[in-house]
Biopython code that builds the backbone (N, CA, C, O; Angstrom):
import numpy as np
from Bio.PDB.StructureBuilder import StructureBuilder

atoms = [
    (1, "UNK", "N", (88.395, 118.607, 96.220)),
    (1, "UNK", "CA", (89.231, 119.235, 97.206)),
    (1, "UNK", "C", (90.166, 118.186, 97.773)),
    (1, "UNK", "O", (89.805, 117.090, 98.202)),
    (2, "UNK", "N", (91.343, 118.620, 97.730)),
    (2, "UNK", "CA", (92.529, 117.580, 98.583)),
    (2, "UNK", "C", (92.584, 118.156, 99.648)),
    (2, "UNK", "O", (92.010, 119.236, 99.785)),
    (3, "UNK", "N", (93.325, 117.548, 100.711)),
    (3, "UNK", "CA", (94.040, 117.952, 102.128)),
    (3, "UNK", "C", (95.270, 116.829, 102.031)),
    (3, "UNK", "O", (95.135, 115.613, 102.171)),
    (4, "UNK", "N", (96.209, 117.379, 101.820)),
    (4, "UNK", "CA", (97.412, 116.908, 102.275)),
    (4, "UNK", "C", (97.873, 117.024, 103.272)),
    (4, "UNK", "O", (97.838, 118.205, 103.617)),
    (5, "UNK", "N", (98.464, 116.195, 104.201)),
    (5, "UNK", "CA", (99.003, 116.491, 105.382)),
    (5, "UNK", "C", (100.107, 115.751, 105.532)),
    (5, "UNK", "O", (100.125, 114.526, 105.409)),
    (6, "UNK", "N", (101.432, 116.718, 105.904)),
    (6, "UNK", "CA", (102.790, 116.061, 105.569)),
    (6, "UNK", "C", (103.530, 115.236, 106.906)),
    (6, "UNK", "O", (103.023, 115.678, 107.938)),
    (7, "UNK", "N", (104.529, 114.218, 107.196)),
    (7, "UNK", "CA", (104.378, 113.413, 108.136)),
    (7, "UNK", "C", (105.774, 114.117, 108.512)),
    (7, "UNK", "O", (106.443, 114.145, 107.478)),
    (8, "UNK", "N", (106.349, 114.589, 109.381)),
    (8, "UNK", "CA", (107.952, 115.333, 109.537)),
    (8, "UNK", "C", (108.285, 114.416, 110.272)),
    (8, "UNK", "O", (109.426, 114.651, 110.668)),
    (9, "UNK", "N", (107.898, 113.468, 110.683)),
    (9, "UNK", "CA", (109.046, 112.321, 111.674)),
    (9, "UNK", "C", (109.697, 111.604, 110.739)),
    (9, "UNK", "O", (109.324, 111.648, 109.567)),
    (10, "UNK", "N", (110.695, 110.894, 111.109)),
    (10, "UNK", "CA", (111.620, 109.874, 109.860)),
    (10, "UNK", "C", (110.920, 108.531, 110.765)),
    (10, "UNK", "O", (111.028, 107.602, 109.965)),
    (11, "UNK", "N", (110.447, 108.131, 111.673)),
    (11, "UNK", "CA", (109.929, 106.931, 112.325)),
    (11, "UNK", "C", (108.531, 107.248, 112.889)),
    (11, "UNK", "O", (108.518, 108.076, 113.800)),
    (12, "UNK", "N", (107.376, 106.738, 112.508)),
    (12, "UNK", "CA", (106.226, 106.783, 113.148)),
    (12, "UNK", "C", (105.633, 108.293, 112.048)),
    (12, "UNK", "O", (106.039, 108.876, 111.042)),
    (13, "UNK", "N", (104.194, 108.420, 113.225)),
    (13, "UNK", "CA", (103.432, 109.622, 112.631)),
    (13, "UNK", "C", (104.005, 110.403, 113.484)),
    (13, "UNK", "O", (104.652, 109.848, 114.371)),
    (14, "UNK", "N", (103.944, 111.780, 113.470)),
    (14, "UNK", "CA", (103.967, 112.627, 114.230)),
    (14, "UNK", "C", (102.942, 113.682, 114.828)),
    (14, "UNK", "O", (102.329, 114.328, 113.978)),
    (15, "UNK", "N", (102.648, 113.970, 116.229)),
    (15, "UNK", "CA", (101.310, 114.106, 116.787)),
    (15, "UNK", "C", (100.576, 114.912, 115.867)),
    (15, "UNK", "O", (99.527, 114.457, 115.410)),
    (16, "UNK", "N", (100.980, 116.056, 115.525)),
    (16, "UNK", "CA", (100.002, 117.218, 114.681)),
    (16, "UNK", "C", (99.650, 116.215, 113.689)),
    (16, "UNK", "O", (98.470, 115.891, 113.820)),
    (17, "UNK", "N", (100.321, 115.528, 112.623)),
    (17, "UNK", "CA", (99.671, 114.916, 111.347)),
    (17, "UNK", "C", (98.413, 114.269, 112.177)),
    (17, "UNK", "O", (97.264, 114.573, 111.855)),
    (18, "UNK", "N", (98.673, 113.367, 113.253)),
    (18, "UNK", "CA", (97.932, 112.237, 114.039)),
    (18, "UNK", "C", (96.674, 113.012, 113.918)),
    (18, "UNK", "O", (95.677, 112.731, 113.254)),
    (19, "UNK", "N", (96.955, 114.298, 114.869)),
    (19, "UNK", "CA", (95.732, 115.422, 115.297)),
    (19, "UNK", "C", (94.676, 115.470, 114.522)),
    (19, "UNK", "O", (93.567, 114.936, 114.554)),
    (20, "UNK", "N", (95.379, 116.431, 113.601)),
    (20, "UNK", "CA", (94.669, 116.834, 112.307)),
    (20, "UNK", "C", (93.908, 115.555, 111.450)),
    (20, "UNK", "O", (92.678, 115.604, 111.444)),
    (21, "UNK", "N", (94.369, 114.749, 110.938)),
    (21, "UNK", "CA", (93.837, 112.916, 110.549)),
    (21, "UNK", "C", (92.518, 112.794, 111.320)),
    (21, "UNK", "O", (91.383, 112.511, 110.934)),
    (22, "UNK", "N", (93.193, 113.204, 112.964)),
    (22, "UNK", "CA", (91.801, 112.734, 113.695)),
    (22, "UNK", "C", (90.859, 113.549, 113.751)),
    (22, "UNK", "O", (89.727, 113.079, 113.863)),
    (23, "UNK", "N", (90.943, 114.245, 113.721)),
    (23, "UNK", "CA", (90.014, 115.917, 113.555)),
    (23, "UNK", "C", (88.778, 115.633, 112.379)),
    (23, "UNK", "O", (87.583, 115.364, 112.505)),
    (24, "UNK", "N", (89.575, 115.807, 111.299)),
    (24, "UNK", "CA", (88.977, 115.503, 109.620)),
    (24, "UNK", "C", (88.078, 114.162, 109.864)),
    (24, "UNK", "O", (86.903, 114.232, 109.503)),
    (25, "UNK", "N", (88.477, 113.117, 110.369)),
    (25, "UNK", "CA", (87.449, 111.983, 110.694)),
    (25, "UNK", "C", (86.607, 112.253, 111.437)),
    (25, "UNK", "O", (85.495, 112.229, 110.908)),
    (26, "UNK", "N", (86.619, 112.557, 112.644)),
    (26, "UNK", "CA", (85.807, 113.022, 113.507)),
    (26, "UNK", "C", (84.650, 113.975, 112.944)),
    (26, "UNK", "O", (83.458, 113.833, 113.219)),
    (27, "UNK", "N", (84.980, 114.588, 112.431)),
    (27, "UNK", "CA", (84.025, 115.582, 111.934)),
    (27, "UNK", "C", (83.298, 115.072, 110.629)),
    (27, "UNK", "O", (82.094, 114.983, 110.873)),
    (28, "UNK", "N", (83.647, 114.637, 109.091)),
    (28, "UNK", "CA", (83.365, 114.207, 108.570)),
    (28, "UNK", "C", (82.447, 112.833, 108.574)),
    (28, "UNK", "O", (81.466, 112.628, 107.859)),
    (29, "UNK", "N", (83.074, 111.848, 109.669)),
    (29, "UNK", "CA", (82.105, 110.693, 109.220)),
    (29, "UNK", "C", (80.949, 110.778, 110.126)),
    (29, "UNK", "O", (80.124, 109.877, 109.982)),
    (30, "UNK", "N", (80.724, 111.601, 110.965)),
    (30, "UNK", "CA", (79.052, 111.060, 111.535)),
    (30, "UNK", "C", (78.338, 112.264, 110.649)),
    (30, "UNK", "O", (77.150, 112.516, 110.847)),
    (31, "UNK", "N", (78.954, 112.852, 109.857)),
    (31, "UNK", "CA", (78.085, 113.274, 108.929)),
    (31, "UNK", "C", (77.847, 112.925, 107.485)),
    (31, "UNK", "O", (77.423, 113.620, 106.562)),
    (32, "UNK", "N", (78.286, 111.484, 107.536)),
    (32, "UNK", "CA", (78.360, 110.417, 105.967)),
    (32, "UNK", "C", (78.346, 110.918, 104.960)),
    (32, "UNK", "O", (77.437, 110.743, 104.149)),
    (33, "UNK", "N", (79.833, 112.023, 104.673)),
    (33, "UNK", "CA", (79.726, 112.818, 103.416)),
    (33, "UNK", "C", (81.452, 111.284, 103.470)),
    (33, "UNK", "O", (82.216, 110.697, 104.237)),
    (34, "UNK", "N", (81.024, 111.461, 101.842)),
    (34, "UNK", "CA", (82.796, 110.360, 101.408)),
    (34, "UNK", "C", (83.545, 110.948, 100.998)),
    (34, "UNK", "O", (83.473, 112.031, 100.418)),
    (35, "UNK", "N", (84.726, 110.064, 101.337)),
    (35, "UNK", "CA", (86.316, 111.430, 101.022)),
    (35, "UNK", "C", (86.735, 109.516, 100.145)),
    (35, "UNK", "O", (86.076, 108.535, 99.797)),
    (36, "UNK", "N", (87.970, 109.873, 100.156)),
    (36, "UNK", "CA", (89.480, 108.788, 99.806)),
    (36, "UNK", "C", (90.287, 109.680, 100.530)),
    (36, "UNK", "O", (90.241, 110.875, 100.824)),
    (37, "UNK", "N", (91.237, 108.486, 100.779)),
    (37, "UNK", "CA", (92.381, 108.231, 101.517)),
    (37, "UNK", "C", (93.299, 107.958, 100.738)),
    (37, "UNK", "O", (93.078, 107.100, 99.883)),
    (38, "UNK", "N", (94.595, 108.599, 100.799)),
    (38, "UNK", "CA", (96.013, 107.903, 100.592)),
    (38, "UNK", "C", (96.804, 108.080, 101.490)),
    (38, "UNK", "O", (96.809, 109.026, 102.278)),
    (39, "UNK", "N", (97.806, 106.853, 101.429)),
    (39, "UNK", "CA", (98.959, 107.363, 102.279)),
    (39, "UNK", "C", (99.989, 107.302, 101.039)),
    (39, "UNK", "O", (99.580, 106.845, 99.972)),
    (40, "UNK", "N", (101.142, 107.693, 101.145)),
    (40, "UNK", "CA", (102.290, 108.173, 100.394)),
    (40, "UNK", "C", (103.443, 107.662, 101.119)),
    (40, "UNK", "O", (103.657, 108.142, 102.232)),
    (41, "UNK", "N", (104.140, 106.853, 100.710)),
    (41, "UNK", "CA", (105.279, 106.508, 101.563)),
    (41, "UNK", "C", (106.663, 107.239, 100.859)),
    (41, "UNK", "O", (106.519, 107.787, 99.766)),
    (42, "UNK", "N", (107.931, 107.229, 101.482)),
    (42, "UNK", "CA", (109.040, 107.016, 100.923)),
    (42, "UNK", "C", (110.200, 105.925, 99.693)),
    (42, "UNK", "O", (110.520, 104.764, 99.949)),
    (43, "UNK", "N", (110.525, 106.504, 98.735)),
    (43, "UNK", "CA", (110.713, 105.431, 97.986)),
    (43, "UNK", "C", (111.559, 104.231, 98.610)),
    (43, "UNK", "O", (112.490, 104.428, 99.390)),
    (44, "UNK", "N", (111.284, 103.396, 98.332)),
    (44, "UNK", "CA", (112.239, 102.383, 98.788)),
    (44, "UNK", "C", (112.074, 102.252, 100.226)),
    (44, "UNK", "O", (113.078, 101.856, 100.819)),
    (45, "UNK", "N", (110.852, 102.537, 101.051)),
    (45, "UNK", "CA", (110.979, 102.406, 102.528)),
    (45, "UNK", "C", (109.654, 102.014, 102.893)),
    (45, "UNK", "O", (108.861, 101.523, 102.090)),
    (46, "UNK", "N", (109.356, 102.274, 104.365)),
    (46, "UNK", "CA", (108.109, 101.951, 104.836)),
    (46, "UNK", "C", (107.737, 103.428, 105.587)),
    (46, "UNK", "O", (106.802, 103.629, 106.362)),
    (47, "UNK", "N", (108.538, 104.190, 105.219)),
    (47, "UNK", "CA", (108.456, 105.659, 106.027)),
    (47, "UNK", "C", (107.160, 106.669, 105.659)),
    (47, "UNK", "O", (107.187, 107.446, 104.705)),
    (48, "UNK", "N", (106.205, 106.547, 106.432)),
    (48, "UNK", "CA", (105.266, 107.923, 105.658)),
    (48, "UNK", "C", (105.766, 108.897, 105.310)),
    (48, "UNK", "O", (106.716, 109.312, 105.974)),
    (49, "UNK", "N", (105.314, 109.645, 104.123)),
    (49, "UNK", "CA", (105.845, 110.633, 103.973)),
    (49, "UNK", "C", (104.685, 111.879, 104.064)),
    (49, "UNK", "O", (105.007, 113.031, 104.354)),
    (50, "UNK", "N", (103.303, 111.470, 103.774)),
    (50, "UNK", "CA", (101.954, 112.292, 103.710)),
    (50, "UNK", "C", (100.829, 111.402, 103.451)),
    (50, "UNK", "O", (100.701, 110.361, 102.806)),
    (51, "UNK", "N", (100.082, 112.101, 104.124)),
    (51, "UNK", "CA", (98.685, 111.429, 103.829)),
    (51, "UNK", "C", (97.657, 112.821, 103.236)),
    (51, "UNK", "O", (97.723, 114.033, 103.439)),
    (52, "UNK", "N", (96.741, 111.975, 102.445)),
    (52, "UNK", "CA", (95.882, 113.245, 101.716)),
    (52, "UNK", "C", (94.633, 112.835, 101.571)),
    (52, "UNK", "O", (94.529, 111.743, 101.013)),
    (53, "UNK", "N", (93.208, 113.591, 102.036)),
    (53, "UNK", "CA", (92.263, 113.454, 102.255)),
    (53, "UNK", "C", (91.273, 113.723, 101.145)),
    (53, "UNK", "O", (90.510, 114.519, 101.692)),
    (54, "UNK", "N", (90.872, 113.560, 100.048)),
    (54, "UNK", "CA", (90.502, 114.160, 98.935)),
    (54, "UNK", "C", (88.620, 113.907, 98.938)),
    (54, "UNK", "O", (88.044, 112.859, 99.231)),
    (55, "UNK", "N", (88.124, 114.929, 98.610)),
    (55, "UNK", "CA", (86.433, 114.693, 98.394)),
    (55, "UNK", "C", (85.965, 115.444, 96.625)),
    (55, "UNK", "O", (86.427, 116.452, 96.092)),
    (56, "UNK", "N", (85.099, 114.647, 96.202)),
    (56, "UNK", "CA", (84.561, 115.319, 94.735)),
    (56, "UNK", "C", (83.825, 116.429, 95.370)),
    (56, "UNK", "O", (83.739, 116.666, 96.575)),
    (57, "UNK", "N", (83.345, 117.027, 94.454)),
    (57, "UNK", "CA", (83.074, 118.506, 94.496)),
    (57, "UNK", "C", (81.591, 118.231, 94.968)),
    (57, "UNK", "O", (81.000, 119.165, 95.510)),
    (58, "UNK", "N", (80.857, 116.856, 94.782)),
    (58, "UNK", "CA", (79.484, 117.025, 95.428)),
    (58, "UNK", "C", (79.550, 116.628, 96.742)),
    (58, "UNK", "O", (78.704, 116.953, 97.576)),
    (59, "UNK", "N", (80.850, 115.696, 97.053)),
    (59, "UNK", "CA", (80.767, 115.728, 98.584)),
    (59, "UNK", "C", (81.229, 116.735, 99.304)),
    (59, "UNK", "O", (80.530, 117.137, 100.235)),
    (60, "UNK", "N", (82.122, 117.172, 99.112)),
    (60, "UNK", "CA", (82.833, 118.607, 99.408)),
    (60, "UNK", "C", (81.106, 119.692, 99.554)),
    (60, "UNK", "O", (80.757, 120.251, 100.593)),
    (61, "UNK", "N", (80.716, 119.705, 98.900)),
    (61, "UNK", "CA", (79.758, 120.731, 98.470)),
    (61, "UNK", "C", (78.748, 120.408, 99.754)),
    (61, "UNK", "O", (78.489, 121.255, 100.608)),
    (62, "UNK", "N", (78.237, 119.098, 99.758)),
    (62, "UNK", "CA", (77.537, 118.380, 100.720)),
    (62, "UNK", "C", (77.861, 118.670, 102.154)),
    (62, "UNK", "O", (77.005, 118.828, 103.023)),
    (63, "UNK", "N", (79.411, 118.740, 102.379)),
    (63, "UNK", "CA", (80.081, 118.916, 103.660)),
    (63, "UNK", "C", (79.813, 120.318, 103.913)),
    (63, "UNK", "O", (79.235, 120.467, 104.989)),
    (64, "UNK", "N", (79.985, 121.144, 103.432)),
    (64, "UNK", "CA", (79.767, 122.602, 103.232)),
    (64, "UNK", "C", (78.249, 123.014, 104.036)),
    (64, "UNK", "O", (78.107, 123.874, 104.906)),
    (65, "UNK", "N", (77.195, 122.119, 103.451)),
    (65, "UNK", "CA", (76.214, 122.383, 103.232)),
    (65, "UNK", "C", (75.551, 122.136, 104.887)),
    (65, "UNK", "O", (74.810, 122.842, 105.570)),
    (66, "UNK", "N", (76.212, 120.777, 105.144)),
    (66, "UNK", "CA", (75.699, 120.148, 106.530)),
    (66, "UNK", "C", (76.749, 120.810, 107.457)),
    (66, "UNK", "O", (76.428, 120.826, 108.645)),
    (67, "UNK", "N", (77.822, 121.304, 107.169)),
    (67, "UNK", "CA", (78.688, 122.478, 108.516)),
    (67, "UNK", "C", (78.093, 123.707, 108.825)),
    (67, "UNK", "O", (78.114, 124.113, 109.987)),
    (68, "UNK", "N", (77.466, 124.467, 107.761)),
    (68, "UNK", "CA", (76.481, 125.231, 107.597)),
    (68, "UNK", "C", (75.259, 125.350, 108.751)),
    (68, "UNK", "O", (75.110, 126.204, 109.625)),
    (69, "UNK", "N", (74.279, 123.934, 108.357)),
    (69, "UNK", "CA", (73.310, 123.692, 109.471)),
    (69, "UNK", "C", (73.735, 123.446, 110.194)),
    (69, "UNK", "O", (73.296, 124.233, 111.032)),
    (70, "UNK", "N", (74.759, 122.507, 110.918)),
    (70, "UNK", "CA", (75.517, 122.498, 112.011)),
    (70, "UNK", "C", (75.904, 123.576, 113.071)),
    (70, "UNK", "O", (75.543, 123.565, 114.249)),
    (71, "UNK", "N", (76.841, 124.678, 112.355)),
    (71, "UNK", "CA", (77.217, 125.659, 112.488)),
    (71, "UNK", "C", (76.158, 126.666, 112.954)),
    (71, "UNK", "O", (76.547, 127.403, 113.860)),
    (72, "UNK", "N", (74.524, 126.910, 112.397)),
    (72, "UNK", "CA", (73.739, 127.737, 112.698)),
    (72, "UNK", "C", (72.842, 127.698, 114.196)),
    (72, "UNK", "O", (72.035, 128.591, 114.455)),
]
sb = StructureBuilder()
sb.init_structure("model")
sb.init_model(0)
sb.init_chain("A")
sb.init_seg("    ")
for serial, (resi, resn, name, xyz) in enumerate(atoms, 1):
    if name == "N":
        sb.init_residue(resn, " ", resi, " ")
    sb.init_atom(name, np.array(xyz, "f"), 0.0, 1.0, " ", f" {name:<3s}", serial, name[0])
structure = sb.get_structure()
């Protein structure tokens, strides 16, 4: 599973990307399921352009599993 999340400022992050980034961490790591990270810049710049949150299908599955008990 990916999560892309696109950056709409031309300077800096912009709050919703920030939000959402912080959200997905928050929730994910005190429950020690593993993702990867990218960031994506602009060619020729230092400008974000997206960041994308990606998990294999057993962590994904795992996350599922512990939002579940969480959730109940």
């Amino acid at each position: 599973m990916v999560i892309s999340i696109k950056n709409h400022l031309k300077d800096g992050v912009d709050l919703d990307c920030f939000n959402i980034l912080n959200l997905i961490y928050r929730i994910i790591g005190p429950l020690g399921i593993r993702f990867d990270q990218q960031m994506y810049l602009y060619p020729n710049s230092e400008r974000l352009a997206r960041v994308t949150v990606s998990f294999k299908k057993e962590d994904y599955d795992a996350l599922n599993s512990k939002m579940k008990e969480v959730c109940a």
